[in-house]
Each structure stands twice: as structure tokens, then as C-alpha cells.
N, C-alpha and C positions, 0 to 999 in steps of 0.2 A: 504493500500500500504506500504509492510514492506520497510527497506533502501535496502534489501540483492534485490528485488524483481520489482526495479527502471526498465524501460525498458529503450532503449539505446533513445530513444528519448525525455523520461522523466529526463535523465541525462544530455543532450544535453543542453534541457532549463534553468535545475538548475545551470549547470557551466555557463550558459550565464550568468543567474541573478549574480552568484557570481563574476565572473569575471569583469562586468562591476560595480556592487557594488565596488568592489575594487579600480577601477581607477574612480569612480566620487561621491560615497558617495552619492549618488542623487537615491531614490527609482526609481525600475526598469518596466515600462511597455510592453507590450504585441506587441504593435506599433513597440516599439524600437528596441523590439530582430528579431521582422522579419526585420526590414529595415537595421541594422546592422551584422546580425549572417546570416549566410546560411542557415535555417536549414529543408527550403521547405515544410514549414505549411504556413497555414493561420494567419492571427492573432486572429478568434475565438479561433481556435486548440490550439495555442500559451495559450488563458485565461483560457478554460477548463485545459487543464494540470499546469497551474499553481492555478486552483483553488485547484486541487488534491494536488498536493504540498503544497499546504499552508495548506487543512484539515490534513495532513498528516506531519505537523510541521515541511517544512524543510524551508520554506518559510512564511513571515508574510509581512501586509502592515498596515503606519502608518494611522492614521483616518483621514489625510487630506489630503493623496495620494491616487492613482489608482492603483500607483506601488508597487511592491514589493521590501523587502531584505529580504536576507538571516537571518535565526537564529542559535541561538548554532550548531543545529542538521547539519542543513542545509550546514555549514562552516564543521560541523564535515566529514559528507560522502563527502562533496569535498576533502578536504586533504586525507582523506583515498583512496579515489577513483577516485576523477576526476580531479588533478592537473597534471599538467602538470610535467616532471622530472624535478627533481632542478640539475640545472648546472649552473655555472659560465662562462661568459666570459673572454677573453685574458686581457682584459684591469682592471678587477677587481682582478683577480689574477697576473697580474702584479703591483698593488699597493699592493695589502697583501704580495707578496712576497718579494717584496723592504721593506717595511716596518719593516720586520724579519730579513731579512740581515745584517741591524745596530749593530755595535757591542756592548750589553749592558749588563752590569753582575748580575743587580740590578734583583732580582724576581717581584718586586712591577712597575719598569719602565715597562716591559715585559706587566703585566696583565692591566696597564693605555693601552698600544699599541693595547692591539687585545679591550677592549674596545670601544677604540675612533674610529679602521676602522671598528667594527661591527656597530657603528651609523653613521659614515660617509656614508657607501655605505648603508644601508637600511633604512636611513633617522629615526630610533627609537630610542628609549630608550636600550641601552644596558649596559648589567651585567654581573660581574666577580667577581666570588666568590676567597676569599683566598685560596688554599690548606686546607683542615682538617688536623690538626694536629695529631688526631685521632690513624691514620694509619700510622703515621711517624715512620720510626725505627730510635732509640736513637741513637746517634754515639758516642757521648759525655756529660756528665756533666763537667764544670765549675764552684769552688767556689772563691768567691770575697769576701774578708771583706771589707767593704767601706767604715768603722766606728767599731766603739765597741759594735756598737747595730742594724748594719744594715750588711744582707748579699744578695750580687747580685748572683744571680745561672743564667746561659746560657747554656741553653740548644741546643743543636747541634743537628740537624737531619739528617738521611744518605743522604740524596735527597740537601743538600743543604741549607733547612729554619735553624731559627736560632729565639728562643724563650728568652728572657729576664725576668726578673721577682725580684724584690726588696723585702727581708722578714727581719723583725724585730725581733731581739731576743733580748733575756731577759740578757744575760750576757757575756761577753766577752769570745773568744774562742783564743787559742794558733794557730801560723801559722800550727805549726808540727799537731796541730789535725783537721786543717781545711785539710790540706791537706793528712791524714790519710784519714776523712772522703771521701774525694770526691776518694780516689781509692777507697774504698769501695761500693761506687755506682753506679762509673764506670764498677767493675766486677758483679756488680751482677742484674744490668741494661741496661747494653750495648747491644745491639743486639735486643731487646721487644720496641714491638710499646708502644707506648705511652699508652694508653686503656690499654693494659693488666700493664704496669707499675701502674696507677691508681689503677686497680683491687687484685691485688697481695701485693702493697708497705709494706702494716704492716707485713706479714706472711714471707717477704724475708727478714727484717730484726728485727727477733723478740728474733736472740741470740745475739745481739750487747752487749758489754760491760756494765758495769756502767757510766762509764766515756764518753759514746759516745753516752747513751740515749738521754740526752738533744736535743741534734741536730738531731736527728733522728726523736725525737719526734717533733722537727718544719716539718718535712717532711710530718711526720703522717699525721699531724693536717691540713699541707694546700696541700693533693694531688691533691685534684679536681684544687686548683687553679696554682700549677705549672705545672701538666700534660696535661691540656685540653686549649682550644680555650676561652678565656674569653673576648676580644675585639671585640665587635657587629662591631663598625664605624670602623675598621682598616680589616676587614675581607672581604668586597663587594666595588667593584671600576662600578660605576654609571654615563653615559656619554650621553649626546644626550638628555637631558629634553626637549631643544629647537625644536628638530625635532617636536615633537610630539604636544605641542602648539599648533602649527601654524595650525595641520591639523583641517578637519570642521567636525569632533568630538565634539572639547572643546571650540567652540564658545560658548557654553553653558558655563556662570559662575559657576557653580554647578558641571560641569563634569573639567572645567579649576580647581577648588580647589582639585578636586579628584586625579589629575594626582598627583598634587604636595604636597599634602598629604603621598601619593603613592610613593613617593620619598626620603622624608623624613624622612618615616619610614624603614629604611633600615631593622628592621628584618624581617620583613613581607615579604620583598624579598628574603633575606638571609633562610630561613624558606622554602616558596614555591620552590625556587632554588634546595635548598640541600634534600628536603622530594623526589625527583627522584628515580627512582630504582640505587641500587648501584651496580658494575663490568657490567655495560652496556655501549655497544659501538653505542647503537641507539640515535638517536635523538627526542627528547620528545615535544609533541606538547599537549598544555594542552587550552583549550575555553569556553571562557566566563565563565559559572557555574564550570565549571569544574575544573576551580581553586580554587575551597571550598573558601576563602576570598572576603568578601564581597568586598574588597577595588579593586579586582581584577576581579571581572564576567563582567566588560565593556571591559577587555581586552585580547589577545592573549600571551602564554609566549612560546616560541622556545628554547629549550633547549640542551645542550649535555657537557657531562663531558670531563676535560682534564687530561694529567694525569702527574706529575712531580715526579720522582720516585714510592716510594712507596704509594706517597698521591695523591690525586686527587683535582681540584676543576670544578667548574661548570662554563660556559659559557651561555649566552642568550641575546635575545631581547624580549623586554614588547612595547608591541604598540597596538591598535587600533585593534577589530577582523576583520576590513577593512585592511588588509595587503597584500602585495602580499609575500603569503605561499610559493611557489617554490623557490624565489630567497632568502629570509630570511633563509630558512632549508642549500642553498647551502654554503650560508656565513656560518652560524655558523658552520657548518659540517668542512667545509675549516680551518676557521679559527682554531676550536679546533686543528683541526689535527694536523697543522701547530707551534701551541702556543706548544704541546706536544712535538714534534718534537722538538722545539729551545729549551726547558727545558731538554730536554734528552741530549744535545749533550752541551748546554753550562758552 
């Protein structure tokens, strides 16, 4: 029984199974779906077709139940096929849209906000990745002497971000050459994302003077770390650990360390988040195995990019493959939208 080749009534019972898996976490019997579901079988007919089910891995039962739940497969063809349209209600998008309203200028307050209402209203774990600096186009370079042997460079991006970075030099530089240098960089970097500044730095300035090597060559020397992303913990905003505790997943001490493991390793998230396809406006649904990390096949990850200029970051919720799929996909879809929207106009 391939997935493409379910009949409408062998659909009928797996979205039962899934759907009340979802609201009781409690393995699903044959009894249950006829006294609660319509679906005008018997409950033999009910066992036969979920025995097919289960040979046919969309469906499994633990060895001290009768019932069944859903597995990877099983959650997969629901979302693809038998979930219900995700939409929002008035009253949930009237909190996300209050929410956006407040007038904040900060990029990092913004990406805390649609965090905390992504776990507020889907009771999960949610994540907000920082923009990729990546894809930023330069606006500006700034140079700082701060000292005679320390120089602060800030980086300005069109969109808005605003990169920092402290480098150490070997010997004292003139204001008149510091600030020689920095038009220098400003013309012949202004305009290039960031990546290709990386990729190019030495070949764009490889007829500089005598006198203006030295500092060129601190550039050389540390592109990777003044052009790119090097802050793991300042890059993903992490909200709702609490919701997801308390659910009857993690009454098990074993899967209660996992969550919080899971948590604490922020690049593992930061990693699965941003490995997405990229210039996509879908929403990504990735389960159980399917998120290759071991630390991650217990759970579901809901994804979708947002975009603040030329950069983008990522949006999601990490909970439980017991979720309810429809209302999670509408939040985050909402919320991205919304989060792009207030970065575009503020």
C-alpha cells in the first residue's frame, strides 16, 4: 500500500489516529475512532485497516498498548495531505498585530517579539535566527583608533545591521592615514555584499601604496573575521523551553535532558534552521529522522524565512512530533510575514 495509493477511507482513519494523537498523547485504539470519529465502519474494519497501516509504516503501537500512533511516515502524509488549512483566528492575529504596532527601533527587541508570540500562542519552543550577514550590502566602513595599538572598524549594512569588530595592530597609524585608509575602502567596497567583499579583499587592493600596506594587510589577514557572522550565542533568540517540559513527552528523564541539551546547544539549531532552501517563500516542515541530528529525530521543526533588506533570517518552532501542524504552519507563516513587513518599513 504505497502513500500516493491510501484510499479515502484508509486516510480517514490515519488522520483520526493523528489527530487525536495530537490532542492526548495517549496510543490510539480501534474502539475509540468509531465511538468518537464518524466514519461508519465497524471497529473490526477500523483494526484490519489499521493493521494495513501499520504493515505499511504509517502507523506503529507500543508493546504495552493495543493502540496505535503515528510514525515519521505517518505525520509525514498527514501534513502533506490530510491536515486541515492552517489559518488563524481574529483573536491570534489580533495579538501579533498589537504586538508589531509598538514602536521599537532596536533589530534584536523586534526578533525577542515574534519569538516570545511564536511560543506564546503554540505553546513551543521557538527560534529566530539573526539576519546573515552574508548577503548584506556594505553601506559603510568606519575606522576608530581607540589606542595606538587597537583599531575598532563598524561596519554598516544597507538594511540597517551594524557589525562591530576590535583588531590589534602592531604600530601606531596617523589620523590623516587612518582616514585616507577608510575612503579607500569605502570606494572600492561600498555597494558588495559582504561574501563577495570576503572573496575578492586581497585582488581589490593589491596596488595600495607602500605606506598603506601595513593596514591593508590587517585586513588581508583577518577577512573571514571582519566580513562574516562569527557570534554563535548573539545570532538565535530561543523562547518557550517551559512550554514544552511540561508536555507528556518529557516525563521521561532521558527525553526531559534531551530537550535541554537541545537548547543549549544553540548551533545545532542555528545549523538545522539556516541549512533550508534559500530565496524561498514556502514554509518548511522537516520530522523526526528527517532532521538528520540525532538530538533532533524526537522532534518537529516549522520553518520559514524572513527577510530585512537584502538579508534574510529564519523563523520557527521545535516541539514535540505530537503538535498540532495546521495552527503552528499559520503562526509562523503570519508571523514571518509580519516580522518582514515591520523591518521593511521601520
Amino acid at each position: 500500500m504505497l502513500e500516493q495509493k491510501l484510499n479515502e477511507r484508509e486516510k480517514s482513519i490515519l488522520r483520526s489516529i493523528v489527530q487525536q494523537f495530537i490532542l492526548t498523547a495517549s496510543p490510539v485504539g480501534s474502539k475509540y475512532i468509531v465511538r468518537k470519529y464518524d466514519i461508519g465502519v465497524s471497529p473490526a474494519t477500523v483494526r484490519n485497516i489499521m493493521s494495513d497501516l501499520e504493515e505499511s509504516g504509517f502507523i506503529d503501537h507500543p508493546h504495552t498498548s493495543a493502540g496505535r500512533v503515528p510514525t515519521d511516515k505517518g505525520y509525514r502524509f498527514y501534513v502533506d495531505s490530510l491536515m486541515d488549512i492552517p489559518t488563524l483566528n481574529q483573536a491570534e492575529k489580533g495579538i501579533i498585530n498589537k504586538s508589531f504596532k509598538v514602536e521599537i527601533d532596536d533589530t534584536d527587541d523586534l526578533l525577542m517579539i515574534a519569538s516570545k508570540l511564536m511560543s506564546q500562542i503554540t505553546k513551543q519552543i521557538a527560534c529566530v535566527t539573526y539576519p546573515k550577514l552574508d548577503r548584506g550590502i556594505l553601506q559603510k566602513i568606519q575606522l576608530v583608533s581607540l589606542s595606538s595599538t587597537k583599531l575598532l572598524i563598524v561596519l554598516s549594512i544597507k538594511s540597517g545591521l551594524v557589525k562591530t569588530i576590535t583588531l590589534e595592530i602592531k604600530s601606531e597609524v596617523k589620523e590623516s592615514q587612518l582616514n585616507y585608509i577608510e575612503y579607500l575602502l569605502n570606494e572600492r567596497l561600498g555597494g558588495l555584499t559582504l561574501d563577495e567583499i570576503r572573496k575578492t579583499f586581497k585582488e581589490r587592493f593589491s596596488d595600495v601604496g607602500d605606506s598603506d600596506k601595513p593596514i591593508i594587510r590587517i585586513f588581508i589577514d583577518s577577512v573571514d573575521k571582519i566580513f562574516i557572522d562569527t557570534k554563535t550565542e548573539d545570532r538565535v533568540f530561543i523562547t518557550g523551553a517551559k512550554n514544552v517540559i511540561h508536555q507528556p513527552e518529557f516525563e521521561d528523564p532521558e527525553k526531559f535532558q534531551s530537550i535541554i541539551e537541545l537548547i543549549e546547544d544553540k548551533d545545532i539549531i542555528i545549523h538545522i534552521m539556516e541549512k533550508k532552501e534559500k530565496d524561498s517563500d514556502d514554509i518548511s516542515i522537516s520530522i523526526g529522522k528527517e532532521n538528520k541530528d540525532l538530538k533532533l529525530e524526537e522532534y518537529s521543526l516549522i520553518t520559514k524565512e524572513y527577510n530585512y533588506g537584502e538579508t534574510s533570517g529564519t523563523l520557527g518552532i521545535i516541539g514535540p512530533k505530537r503538535m498540532e501542524y495546521s495552527k503552528v504552519v499559520a503562526i509562523v507563516d503570519y508571523i514571518a510575514k509580519m516580522l518582514s513587513k515591520v523591518l521593511k518599513t521601520g
